[in-house]
C-alpha positions, 0 to 999 in steps of 0.5 A: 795590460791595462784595461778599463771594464764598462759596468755590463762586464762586471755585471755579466762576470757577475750573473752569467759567467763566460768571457767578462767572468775571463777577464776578471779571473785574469785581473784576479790573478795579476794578469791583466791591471783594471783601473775604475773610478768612483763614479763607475763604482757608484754605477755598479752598486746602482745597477746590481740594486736594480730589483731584476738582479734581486741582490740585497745590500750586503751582497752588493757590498761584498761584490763592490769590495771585490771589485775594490781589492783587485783594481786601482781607483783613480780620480778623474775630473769630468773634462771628457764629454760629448764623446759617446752618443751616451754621455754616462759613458764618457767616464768609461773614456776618461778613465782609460784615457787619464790610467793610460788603458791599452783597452775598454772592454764593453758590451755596449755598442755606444762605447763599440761603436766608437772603436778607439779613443786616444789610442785606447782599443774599445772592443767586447770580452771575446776580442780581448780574449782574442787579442791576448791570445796571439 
């Protein structure tokens, strides 16, 4: 499957282990294809800096460059917008929509809220572990 991962994911894959560390292991493993952006790559680093996380630089790095090996970068050119209540999240949008994602997978209800975009599925870990298990 293609899929598109909003930052909650990563970070809770990162912290706190269960259904989004799931879906990374399958990306790891060729299972499943992740396409991100640049700007969702920014937003990462910006949030694992945040002084909760207590994650120095060279950490942030090295997560930043995991996350690089295991997924394909493309560009997109801002031309979503207004779609989510929360407009950082239309890049999440647009990145599914310009890979053609089967699905974003997200923890933030804004994005959840929506359900689908453009034929993309917009659901949370646990259903897309559900889904693939059918």
């Amino acid at each position: 499957m293609k899929l598109v991962l909003d930052t909650n994911i990563f970070i809770s894959a990162f912290f706190w282990g269960g259904n989004p560390r799931k879906i990374v292991e399958r990306i790891n493993g060729s299972i499943d294809l992740l396409y991100i952006t640049n700007e969702i790559f920014d937003e990462i680093t910006q949030v694992l800096a945040r002084s909760k996380f207590n994650v120095d630089k060279t950490n942030i790095a090295r997560l930043i460059n995991a996350i690089k090996e295991m997924s394909v970068c493309i560009t997109v050119e801002g031309v979503i917008k207004g779609v989510c209540r929360d407009s950082k999240d239309d890049i999440i949008l647009e990145c599914g929509w310009c890979c053609g994602a089967d699905y974003v997978i997200t923890g933030d209800d804004d994005l959840l809220s929506l359900k689908s975009f453009r034929g993309i599925e917009i659901i949370t870990a646990s259903q897309y572990l559900n889904d693939v298990k059918k």
